[in-house]
RODO-2510 file (C-alpha; in nm, 4 decimals, decimal comma):
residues 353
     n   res          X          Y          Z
     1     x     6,0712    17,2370     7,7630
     2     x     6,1561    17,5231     7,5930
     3     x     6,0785    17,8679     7,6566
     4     x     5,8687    18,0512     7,3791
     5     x     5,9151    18,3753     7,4077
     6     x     6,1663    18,4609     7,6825
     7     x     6,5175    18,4432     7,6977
     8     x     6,6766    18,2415     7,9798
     9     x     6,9644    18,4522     8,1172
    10     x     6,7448    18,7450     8,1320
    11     x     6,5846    18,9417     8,3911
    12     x     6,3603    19,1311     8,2171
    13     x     6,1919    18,8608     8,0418
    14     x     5,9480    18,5531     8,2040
    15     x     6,1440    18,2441     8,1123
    16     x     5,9139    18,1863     7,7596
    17     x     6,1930    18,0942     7,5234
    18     x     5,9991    18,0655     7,2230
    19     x     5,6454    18,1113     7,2839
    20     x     5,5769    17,9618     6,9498
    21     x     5,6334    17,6211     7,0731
    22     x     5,2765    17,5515     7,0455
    23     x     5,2971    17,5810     6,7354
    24     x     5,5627    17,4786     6,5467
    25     x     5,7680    17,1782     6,5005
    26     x     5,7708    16,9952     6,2368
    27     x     5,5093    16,7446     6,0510
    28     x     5,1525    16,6429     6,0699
    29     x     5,0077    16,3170     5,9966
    30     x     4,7200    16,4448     5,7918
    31     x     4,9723    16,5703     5,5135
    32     x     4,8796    16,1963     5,3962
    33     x     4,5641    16,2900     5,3573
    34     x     4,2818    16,0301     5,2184
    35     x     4,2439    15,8565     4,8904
    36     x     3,9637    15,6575     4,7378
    37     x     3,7705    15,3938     4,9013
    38     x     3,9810    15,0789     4,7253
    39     x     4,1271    14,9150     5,0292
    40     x     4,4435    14,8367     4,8714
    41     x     4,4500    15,2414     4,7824
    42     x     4,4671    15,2938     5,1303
    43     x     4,7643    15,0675     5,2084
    44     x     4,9506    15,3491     4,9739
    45     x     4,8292    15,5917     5,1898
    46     x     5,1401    15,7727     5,3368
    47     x     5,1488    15,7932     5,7186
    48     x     5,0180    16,1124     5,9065
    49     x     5,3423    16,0361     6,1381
    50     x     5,5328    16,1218     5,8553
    51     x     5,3652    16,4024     5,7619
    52     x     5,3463    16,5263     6,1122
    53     x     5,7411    16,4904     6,1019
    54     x     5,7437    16,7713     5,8933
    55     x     5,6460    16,9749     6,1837
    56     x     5,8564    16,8255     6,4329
    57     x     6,1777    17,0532     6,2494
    58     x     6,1119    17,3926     6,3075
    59     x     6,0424    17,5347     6,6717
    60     x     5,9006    17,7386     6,8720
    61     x     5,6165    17,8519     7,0534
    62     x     5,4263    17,8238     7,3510
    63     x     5,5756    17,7550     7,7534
    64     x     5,6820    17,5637     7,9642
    65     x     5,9352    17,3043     7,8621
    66     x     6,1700    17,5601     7,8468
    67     x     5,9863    17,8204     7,8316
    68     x     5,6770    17,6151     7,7096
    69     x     5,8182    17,4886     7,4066
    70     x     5,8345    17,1500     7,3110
    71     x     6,0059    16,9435     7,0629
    72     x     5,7731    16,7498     6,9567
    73     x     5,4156    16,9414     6,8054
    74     x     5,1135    16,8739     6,9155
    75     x     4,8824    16,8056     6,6566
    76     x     5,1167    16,5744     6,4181
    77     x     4,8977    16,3236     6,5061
    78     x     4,5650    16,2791     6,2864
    79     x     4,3798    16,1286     6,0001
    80     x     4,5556    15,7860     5,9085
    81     x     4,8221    15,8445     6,1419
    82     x     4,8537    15,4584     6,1713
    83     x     4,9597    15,4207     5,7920
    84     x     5,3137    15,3396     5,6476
    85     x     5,3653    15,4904     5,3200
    86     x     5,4164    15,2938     4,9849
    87     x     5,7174    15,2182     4,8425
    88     x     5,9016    15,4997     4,6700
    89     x     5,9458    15,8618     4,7273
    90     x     5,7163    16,0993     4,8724
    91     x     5,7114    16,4139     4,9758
    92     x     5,4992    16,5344     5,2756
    93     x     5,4367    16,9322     5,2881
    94     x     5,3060    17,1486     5,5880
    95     x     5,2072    17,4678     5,6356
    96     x     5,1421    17,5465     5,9761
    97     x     5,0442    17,8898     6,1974
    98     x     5,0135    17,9258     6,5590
    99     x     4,8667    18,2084     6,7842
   100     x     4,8424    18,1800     7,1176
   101     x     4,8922    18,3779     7,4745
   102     x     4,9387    18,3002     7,8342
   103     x     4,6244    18,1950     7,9998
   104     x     4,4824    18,3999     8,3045
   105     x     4,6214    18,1440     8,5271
   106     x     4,9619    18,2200     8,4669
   107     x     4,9610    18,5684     8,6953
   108     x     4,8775    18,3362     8,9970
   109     x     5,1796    18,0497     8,9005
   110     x     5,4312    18,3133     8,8670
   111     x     5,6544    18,0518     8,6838
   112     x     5,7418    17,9284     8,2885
   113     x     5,4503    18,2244     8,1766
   114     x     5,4154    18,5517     8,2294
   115     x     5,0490    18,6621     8,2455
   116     x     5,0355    18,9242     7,9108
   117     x     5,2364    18,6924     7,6731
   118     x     5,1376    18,6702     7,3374
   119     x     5,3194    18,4870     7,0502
   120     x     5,2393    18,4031     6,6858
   121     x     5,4444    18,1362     6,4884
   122     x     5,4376    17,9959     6,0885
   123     x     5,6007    17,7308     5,9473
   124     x     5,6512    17,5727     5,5937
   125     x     5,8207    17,2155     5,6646
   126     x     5,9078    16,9641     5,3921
   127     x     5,9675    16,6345     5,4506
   128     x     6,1069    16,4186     5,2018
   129     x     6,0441    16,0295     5,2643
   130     x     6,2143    15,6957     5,1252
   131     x     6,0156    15,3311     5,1830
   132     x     6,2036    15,0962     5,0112
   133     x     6,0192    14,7719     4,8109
   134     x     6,1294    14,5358     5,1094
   135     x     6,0251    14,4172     5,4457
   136     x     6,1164    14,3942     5,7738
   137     x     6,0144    14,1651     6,0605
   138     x     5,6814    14,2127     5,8234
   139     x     5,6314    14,5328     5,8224
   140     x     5,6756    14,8114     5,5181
   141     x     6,0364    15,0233     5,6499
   142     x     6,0607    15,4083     5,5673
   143     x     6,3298    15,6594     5,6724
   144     x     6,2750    16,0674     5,6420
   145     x     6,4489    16,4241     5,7095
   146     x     6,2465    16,6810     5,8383
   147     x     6,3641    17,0550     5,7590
   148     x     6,1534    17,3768     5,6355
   149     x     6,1853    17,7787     5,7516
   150     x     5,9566    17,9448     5,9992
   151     x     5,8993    18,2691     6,2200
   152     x     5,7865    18,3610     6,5538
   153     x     5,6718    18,6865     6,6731
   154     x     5,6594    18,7159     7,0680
   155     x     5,5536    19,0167     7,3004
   156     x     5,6021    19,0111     7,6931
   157     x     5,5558    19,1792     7,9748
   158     x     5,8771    19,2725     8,1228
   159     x     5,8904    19,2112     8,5040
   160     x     5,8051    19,4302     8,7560
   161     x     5,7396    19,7098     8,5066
   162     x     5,4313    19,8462     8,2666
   163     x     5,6996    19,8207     7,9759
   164     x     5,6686    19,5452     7,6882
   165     x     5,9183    19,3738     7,4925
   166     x     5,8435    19,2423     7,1497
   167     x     6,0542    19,0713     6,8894
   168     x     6,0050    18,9106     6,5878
   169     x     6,2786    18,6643     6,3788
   170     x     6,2356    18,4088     6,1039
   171     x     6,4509    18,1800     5,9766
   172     x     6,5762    17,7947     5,9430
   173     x     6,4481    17,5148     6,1318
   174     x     6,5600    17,2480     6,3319
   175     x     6,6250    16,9360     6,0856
   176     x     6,4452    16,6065     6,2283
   177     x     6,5661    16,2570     6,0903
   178     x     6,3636    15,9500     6,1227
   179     x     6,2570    15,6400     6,0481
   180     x     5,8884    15,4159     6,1112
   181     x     5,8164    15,0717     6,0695
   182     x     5,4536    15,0159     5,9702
   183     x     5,2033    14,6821     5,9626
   184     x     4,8895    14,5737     5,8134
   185     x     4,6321    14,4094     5,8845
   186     x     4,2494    14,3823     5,7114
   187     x     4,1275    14,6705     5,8437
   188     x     4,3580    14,7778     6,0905
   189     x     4,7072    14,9520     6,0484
   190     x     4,9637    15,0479     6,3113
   191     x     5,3418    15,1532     6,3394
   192     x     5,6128    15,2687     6,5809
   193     x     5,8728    15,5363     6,5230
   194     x     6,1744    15,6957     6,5873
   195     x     6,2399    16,0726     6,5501
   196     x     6,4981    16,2514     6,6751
   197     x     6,5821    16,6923     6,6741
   198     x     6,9367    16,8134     6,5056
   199     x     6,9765    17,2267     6,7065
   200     x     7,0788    17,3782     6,3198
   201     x     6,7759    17,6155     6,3629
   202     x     6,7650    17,9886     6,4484
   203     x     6,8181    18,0267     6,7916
   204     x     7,0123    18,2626     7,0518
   205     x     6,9263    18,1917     7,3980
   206     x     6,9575    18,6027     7,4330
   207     x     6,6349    18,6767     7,2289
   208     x     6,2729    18,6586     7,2934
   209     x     6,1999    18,4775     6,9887
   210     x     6,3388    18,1753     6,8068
   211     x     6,2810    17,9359     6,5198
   212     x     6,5187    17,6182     6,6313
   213     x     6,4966    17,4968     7,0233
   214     x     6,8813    17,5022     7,0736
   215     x     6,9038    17,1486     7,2269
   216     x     6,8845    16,7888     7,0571
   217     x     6,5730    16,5799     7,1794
   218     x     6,4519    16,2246     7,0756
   219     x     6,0960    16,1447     7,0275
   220     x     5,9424    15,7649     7,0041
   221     x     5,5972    15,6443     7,0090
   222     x     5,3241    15,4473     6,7783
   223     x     5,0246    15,4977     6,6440
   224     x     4,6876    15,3217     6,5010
   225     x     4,4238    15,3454     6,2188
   226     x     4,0963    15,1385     6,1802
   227     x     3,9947    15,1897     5,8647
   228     x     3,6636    15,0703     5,7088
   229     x     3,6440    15,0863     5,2760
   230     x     3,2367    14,9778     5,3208
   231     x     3,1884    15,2640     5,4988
   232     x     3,4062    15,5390     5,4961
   233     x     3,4856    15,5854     5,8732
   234     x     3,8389    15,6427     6,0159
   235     x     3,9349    15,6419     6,3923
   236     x     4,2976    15,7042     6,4388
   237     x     4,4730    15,7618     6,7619
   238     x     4,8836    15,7701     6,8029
   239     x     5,0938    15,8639     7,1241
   240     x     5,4965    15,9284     7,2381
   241     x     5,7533    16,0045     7,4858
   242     x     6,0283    16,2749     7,4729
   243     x     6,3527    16,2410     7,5492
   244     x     6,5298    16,5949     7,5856
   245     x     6,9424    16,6934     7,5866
   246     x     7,0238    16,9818     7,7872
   247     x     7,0555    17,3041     7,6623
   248     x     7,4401    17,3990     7,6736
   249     x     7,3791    17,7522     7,5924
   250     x     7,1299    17,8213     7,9001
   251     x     7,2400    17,4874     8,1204
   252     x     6,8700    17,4609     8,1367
   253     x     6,7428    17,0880     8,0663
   254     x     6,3322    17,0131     7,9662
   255     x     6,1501    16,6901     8,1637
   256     x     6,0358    16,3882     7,9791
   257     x     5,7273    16,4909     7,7630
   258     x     5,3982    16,2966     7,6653
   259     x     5,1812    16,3411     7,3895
   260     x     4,8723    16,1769     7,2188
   261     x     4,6702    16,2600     6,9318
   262     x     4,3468    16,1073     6,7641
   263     x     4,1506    16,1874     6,4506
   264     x     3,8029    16,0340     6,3635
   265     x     3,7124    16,1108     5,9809
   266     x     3,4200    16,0167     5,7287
   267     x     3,4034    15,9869     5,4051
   268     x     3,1106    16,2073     5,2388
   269     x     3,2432    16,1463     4,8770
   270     x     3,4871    15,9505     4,6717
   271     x     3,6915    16,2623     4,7328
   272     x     3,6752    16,4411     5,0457
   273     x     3,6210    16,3517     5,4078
   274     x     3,5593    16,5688     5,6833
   275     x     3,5759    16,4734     6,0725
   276     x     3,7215    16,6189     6,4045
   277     x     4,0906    16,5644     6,5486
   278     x     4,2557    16,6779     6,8974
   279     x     4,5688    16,6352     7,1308
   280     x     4,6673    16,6259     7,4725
   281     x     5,0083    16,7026     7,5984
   282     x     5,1197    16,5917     7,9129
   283     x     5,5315    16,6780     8,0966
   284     x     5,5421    16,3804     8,2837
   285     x     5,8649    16,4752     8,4536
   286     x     5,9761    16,8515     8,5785
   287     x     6,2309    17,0586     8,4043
   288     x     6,5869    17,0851     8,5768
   289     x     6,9468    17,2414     8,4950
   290     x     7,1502    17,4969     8,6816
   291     x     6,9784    17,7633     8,4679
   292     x     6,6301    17,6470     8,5793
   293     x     6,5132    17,9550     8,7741
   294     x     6,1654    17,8601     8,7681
   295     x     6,1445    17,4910     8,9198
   296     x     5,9763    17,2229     8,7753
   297     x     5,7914    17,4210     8,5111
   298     x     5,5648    17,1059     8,4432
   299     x     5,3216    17,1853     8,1050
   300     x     5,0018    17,0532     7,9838
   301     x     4,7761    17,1187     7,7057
   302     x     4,4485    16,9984     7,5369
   303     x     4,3086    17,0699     7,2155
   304     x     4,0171    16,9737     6,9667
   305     x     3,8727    17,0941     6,6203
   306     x     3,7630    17,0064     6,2886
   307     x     3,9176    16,8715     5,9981
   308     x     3,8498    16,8124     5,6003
   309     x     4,0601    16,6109     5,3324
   310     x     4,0480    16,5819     4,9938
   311     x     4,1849    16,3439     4,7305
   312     x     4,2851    16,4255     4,3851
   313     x     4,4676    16,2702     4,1121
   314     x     4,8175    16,4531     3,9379
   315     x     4,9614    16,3151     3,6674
   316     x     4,7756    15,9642     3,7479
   317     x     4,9094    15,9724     4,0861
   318     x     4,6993    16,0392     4,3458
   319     x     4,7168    16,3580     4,5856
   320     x     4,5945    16,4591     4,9163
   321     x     4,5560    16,7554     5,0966
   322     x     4,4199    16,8307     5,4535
   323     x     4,3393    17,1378     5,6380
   324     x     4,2407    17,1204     6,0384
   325     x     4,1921    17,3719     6,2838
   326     x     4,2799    17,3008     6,7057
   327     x     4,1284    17,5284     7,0027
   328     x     4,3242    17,4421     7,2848
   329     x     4,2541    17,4761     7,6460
   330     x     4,3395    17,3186     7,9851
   331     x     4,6477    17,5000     7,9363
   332     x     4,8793    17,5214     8,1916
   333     x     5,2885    17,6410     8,1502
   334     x     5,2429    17,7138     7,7903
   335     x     5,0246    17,9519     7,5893
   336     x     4,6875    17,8911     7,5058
   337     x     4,5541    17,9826     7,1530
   338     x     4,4674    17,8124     6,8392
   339     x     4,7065    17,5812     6,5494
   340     x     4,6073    17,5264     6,2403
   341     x     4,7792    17,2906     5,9683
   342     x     4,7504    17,2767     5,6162
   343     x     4,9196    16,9602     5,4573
   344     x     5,0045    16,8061     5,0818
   345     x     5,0841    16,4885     5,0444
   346     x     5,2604    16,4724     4,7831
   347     x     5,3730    16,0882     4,5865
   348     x     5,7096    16,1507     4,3967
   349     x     5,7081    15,7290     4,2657
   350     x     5,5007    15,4768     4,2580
   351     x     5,2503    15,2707     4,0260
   352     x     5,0280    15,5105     3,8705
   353     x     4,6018    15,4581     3,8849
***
């Protein structure tokens, strides 16, 4: 949906707008992170969605939506993703780094990446988060705005030639509004969403990198967490739909995207957990616009790794961070490479414990 790395209008570039697309975006879910056992701890919890909205506001990095960038990020999805977040403020933080290049696969497609790509992408997102003390249709409300700075760094073979062309740019990201409507039950939490991408980022269709996407997009979806206080274990799992706006500055237009992510964690202490999280992204429909010079450009990814969380109390309010790692393969239209997130969750109101 977007291209990572190489400019659309020009020749010498593969169509990779912003090879970074695998990696950056804007939230996570983990930034929640984990708290204590107490059941009724838990239902403070705030929602990995949120945290993976964070993510969902910068851009950049990977192929094949154009130029295998999506808007949303794979990966948002993960521990507690389920989880609405208790009344008050909050504020989600994510750090997140992506390195990736253009599988071997690419030479023979001849399409959204060239084979020789390489890209590397960062991003520090905040995400600050409202749930007010009400309900409604019985569920816990909570509205957001995703913004934060990143940088992308992408190298390319130019065509036809043994030259290379390299650039690297940092700046602001897209900003991502949205809201989430979350329930509970016993066990078992679950919530849908609404997300949608405001183009305020860095972006100029002219240069191999970028930070912001350049077009609006709207992403909507839900997500689950079975959570057990007796004995620790968490199984999360949480899926979407894009909707993506054409691209005025290129006339090029990404297909409707799919994504899914899952998380399984276990407590080993009253303070950390550790477990193993993955993705899979899926275009279900093919790119088009009159500046589509590669045809349907249809992207796919996979991805799995490990993950750790830990709890901690600031101030009598309690904290949690999460760090997670993805290898991703099955890569097809986009780069191939590695993500890794680092979130804070951080509770800005609220009773204290």
């Amino acid at each position: 949906m977007r291209r990572e790395g190489g400019e659309a209008g020009t020749d010498d570039f593969i169509p990779i707008r912003q090879a970074n697309d695998a990696g950056i975006r804007t939230r996570t879910n983990d930034m929640w992170g984990r708290r204590t056992w107490d059941p009724r701890a838990a239902r403070r919890r705030a929602t990995a969605f949120l945290a993976g909205a964070l993510t969902l506001a910068s851009s950049a990095s990977t192929c094949a939506d154009e130029g295998g960038t999506s808007f949303w990020l794979p990966g948002q999805y993960a521990s507690f993703a389920g989880e609405s977040p208790p009344p008050g403020w909050s504020l989600p933080t994510e750090l997140y780094y992506y390195s990736g290049s253009a599988p071997n696969s690419s030479a023979a497609q001849g399409t959204a990446v060239a084979s020789g790509t390489r890209s590397q992408s960062w991003q520090l997102s905040l995400s600050p988060t409202y749930a007010p003390a009400t309900t409604v249709l019985g569920g816990q409300p909570a509205v957001f705005l995703s913004f934060g700075v990143g940088g992308n760094a992408t190298q390319a073979d130019q065509a036809g030639s043994a030259s290379i062309g390299s650039q690297t740019v940092s700046g602001l990201t897209d900003m991502s509004p949205g809201a989430s409507l979350g329930w509970t039950h016993g066990k078992d939490y679950w919530l849908v969403y609404l997300v949608g991408n405001i183009p305020v980022g860095s972006y100029e269709s002219q240069r191999l990198a970028n930070v912001g996407i350049g077009h609006a997009a709207i992403d909507t979806g839900a997500a689950y967490t079975h959570y057990s206080a007796k004995t620790g274990l968490s199984l999360s799992v949480g899926g979407g739909f894009t909707y993506n706006f054409e691209n005025y500055s290129t006339d090029y237009r990404n297909g409707i995207d799919s994504h899914m992510g899952w998380s399984a964690m276990q407590a080993v202490s009253a303070n950390w957990q550790l477990g193993l999280a993955g993705y899979v992204y899926y275009q279900l429909t093919g790119d088009s616009g009159s500046g589509n010079t590669c045809g349907p450009c249809k992207s796919r990814v996979a991805s799995i790794g490990p993950q750790i969380n830990y709890n901690f109390i600031v101030a009598g309010q309690q904290w949690s961070a999460n760090l997670r790692g993805y290898y991703e393969f099955w890569a097809q239209n986009r780069l191939e490479g590695y993500a890794v997130f680092a979130t804070l969750a951080i509770p800005l109101g609220g009773a204290k414990k």
